[in-house]
N, C-alpha and C positions, 0 to 999 in steps of 0.2 A: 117818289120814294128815293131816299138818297142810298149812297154807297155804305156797309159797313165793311170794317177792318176786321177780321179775325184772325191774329196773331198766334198761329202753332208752328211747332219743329216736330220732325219726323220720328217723334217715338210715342211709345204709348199712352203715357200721360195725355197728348194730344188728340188720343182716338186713332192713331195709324198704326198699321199693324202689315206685313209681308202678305203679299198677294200671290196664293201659287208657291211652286217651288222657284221662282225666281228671283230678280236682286228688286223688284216693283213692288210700292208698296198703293195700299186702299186705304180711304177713310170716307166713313159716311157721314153724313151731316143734313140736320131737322131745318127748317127753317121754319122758325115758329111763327104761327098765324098759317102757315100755310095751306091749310085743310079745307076741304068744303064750307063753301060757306063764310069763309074768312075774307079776313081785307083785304090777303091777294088775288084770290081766287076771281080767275079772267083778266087778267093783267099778262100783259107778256112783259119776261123778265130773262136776265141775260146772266150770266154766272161769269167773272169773272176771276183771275186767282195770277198771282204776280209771285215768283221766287226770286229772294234777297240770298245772295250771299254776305261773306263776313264784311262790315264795312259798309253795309245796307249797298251794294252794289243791285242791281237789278240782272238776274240771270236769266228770265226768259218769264214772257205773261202771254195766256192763255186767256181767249174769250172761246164762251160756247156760244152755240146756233141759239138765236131767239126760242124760248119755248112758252107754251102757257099753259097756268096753275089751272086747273079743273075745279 
């Protein structure tokens, strides 16, 4: 499976919204196929998410822990 790009900014059009009464925000996010039964399903897969500042600078990228789809 290759990488994709999913390009949002932190407002709602995007799916993000204020987490809590604090300045953090959430967004959730489907990964289609990913259900029972599907073509990822038993695969381990790794989430990763890269923030660009202005000037496509790279501000800091985050990987998660290996997980696998059920």
């Amino acid at each position: 499976m290759t990488a994709a790009d999913l390009h949002q900014a932190f407002d709602a059009a995007s799916g993000w919204k204020l987490s809590g009464t604090g300045a953090d925000n959430e967004c959730a996010q489907a990964i289609p196929n990913a259900g029972p039964g599907g073509p990822l399903a038993g695969h381990t897969l790794r989430l990763v998410a890269s923030l660009t500042g202005q000037g496509a600078q790279i501000v800091t990228i985050r990987r998660s822990d290996p997980f696998v789809l059920a």
